[in-house]
Structure formats: C-alpha cells, structure tokens
VMD Tcl script that draws the C-alpha trace (Angstrom):
set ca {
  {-35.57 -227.78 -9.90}
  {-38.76 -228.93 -8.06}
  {-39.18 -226.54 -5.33}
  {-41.74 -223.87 -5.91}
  {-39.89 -221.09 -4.22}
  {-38.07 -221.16 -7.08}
  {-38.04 -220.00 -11.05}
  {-37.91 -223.74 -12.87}
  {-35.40 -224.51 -14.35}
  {-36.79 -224.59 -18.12}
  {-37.66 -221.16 -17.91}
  {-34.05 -220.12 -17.21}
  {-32.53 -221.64 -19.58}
  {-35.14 -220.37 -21.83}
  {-34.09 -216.94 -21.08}
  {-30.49 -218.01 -20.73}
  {-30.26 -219.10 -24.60}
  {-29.49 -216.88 -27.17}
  {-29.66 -217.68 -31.18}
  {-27.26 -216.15 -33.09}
  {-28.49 -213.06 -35.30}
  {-29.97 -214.07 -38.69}
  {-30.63 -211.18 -40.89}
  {-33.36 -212.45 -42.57}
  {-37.54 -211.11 -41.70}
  {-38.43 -215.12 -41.08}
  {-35.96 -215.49 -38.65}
  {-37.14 -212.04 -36.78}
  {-40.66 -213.04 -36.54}
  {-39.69 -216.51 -35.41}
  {-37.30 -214.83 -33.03}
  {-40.01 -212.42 -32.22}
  {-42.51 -215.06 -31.49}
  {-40.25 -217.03 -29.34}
  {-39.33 -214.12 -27.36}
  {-42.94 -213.03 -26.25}
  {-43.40 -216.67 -25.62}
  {-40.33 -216.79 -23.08}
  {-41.96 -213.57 -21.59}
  {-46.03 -215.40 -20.88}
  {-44.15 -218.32 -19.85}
  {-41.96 -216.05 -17.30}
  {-45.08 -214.24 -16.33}
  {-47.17 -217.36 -15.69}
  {-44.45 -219.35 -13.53}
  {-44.21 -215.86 -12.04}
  {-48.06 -215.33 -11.25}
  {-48.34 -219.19 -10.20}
  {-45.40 -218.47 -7.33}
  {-47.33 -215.05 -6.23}
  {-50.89 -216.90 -6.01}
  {-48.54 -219.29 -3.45}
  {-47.16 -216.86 -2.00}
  {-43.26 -218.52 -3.04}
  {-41.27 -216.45 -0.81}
  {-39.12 -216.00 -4.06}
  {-41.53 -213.83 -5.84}
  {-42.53 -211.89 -2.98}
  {-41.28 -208.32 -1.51}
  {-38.87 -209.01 1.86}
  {-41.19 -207.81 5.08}
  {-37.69 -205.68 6.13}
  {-37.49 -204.19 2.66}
  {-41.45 -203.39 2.34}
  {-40.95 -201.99 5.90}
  {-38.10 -199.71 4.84}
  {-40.03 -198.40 1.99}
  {-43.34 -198.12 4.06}
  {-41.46 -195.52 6.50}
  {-39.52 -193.85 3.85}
  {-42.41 -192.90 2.01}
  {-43.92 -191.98 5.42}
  {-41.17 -189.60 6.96}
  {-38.66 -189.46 4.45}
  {-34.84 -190.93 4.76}
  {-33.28 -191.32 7.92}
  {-30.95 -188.25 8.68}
  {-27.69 -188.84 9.94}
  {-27.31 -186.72 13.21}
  {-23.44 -186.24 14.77}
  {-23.17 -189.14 17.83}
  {-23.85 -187.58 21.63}
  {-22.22 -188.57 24.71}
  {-24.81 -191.53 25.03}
  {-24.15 -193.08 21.19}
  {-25.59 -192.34 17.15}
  {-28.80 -191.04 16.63}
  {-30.69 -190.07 14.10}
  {-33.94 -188.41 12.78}
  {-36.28 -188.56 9.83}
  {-36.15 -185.37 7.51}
  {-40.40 -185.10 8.29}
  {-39.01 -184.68 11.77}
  {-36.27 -182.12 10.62}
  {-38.86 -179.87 8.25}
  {-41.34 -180.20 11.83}
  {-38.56 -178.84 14.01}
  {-37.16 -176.22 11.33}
  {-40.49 -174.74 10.58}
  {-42.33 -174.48 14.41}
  {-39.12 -173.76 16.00}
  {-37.55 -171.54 13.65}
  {-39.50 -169.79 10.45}
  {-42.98 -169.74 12.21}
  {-41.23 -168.43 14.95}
  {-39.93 -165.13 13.64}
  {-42.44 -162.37 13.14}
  {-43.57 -162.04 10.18}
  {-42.48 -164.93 8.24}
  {-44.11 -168.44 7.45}
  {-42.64 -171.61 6.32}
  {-43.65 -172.85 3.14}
  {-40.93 -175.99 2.36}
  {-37.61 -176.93 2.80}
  {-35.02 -178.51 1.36}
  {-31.55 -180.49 2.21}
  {-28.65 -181.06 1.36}
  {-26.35 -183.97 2.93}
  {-23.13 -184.83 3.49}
  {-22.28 -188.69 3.13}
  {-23.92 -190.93 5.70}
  {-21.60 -193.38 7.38}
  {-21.17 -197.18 6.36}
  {-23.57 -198.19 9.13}
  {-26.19 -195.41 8.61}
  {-29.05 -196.79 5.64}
  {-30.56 -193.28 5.33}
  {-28.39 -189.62 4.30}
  {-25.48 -188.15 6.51}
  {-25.46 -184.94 8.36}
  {-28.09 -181.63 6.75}
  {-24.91 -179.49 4.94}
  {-27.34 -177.11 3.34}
  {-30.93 -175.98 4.03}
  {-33.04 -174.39 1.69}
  {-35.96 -172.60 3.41}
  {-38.99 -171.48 0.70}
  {-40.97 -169.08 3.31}
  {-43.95 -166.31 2.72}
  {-43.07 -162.84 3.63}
  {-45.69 -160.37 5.58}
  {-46.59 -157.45 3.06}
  {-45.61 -154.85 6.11}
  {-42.50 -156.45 6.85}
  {-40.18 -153.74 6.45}
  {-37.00 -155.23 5.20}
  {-37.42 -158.06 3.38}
  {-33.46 -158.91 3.44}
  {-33.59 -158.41 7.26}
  {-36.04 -160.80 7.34}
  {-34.20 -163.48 5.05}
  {-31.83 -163.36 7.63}
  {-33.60 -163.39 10.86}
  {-34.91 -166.61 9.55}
  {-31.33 -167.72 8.84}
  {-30.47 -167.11 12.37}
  {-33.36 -168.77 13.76}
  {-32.83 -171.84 11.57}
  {-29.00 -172.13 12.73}
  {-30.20 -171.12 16.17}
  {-32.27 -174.16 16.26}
  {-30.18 -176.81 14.33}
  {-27.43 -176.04 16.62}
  {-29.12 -176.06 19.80}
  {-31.42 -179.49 19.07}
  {-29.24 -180.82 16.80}
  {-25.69 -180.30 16.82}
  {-25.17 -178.97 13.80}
  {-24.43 -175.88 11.99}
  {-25.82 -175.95 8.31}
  {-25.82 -173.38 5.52}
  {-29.06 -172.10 5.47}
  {-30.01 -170.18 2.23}
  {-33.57 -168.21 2.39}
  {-35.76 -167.51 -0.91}
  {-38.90 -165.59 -0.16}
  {-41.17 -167.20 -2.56}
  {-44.47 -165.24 -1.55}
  {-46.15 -162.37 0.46}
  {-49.24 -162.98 2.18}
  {-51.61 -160.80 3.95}
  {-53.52 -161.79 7.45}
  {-56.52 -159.66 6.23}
}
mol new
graphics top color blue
foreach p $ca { graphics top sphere $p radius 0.5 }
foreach p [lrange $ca 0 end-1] q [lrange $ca 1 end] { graphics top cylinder $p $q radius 0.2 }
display resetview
C-alpha cells in the first residue's frame, strides 16, 4: 500500500505471520530476534506517520475532546427528560449542587466527597444513566448534638435538592468521616 495514512503493507504481514513452535533454544532466540525486530520496525513506520501527522496514527479531535471534558467534569449524567426534551449534567456539576445546596447547607455539617451510583444510561446517552445511590463523606461539628440526627438532616437536604433541581429521588447513604472544630 503506498499511502502514508496507512501501516505498509510489509509490516502487516510481518506481524500477520506466525512460525510454527520449534522446541529447540536456536529457534527461540531466532524467534526472539525476529520478534523485537517486527516490534522497531512497527515503531519506526509508526513514529514516521506521527512526525506526518498520518491521520492514521493520530488521536480523533472528537475522541481527544471527549476525554479532555471527562477528565475535566467527569461523565455525563443521565438526567430524566423534561417537558422541553433530555438533558443532562456532568457529575462535577452534581457534587457542586449536592454540596452548596445541600451538606453545606445544614448547620453543622460540611461536605467532604461524594460518590454515585448509576442506573444504565440510555442507548443515545455516551456518559452514565440516572444517580441511584449517593454516598455523601461529610465532617461533623464537635457540638453537634446528635450525630445520627445529623446523618439524616443531610439525607433530607440531599433528596430535598435532587428532587427539586433534578427530578430525581436517590438513596442517599451518609458516613461521617470527621469532626472538625471552627476554633
């Protein structure tokens, strides 16, 4: 094949063949050697293609922009579809809205991380379904008076909010993982 978007064809058939299986330590080494030399020969038709910038040997723009944003804001969450058509949110939007509008916002507690669990996304969606289960890690005022009371003021506030921005009513587990002091 002559075009240089593309492995040549040499190369693939190099890595295509197969020699039968000699038992013998000559035959190892020379299938050894021959090996390794398939590999710098795939690495330097490889690294010629990148230095051209073969569209073969290069990440897709769509793909590299996927990744860029997922590493960014996390996967795109599923919401349930509203009267005007499907939505949905990234879960660095979700841990935003479940910490300042709900564990910050009960006295006494602060938000330390959360968790999710999905359900399955749609066929359309790329990123996870619909939150199932959230898992709220918060820090626990040492004069709070009840600590289960406030587990579960937190649990209401979380629901409170997912249900009022969102649509959704998750299972929303609490584990107070520290107590801090304002002193």
């Amino acid at each position: 094949m002559s075009t240089d978007n593309q492995l040549s064809h040499s190369v693939r058939r190099l890595t295509a063949s197969a020699r039968s299986f000699t038992p013998s330590h000559e035959q190892d080494d020379a299938d050894t050697r021959e090996y390794l030399r398939m590999i710098a020969s795939l690495h330097e038709e490889w690294d010629r293609l990148e230095s051209q910038a073969s569209a073969s040997v290069m990440p897709q723009r769509h793909l590299m922009d996927a990744i860029l944003a997922e590493t960014r804001h996390g996967a795109q969450v599923e919401m349930p579809a509203t009267d005007l058509g499907p939505y949905s949110i990234s879960e660095f939007s979700l841990r935003a809205l479940i910490r300042r509008h709900a564990v910050d916002c009960v006295p006494g507690a602060r938000a330390l991380r959360s968790s999710f669990e999905y359900a399955p996304s749609s066929e359309d969606h790329r990123g996870v379904g619909v939150p199932e289960i959230i898992t709220c890690r918060i820090s626990a005022h040492v004069n709070v008076g009840s600590l289960p009371q406030l587990a579960q003021q937190v649990r209401d506030a979380v629901r409170a909010t997912c249900r009022e921005n969102l649509g959704v009513s998750p299972t929303v587990n609490v584990h107070i993982e520290d107590l801090h002091d304002d002193n």
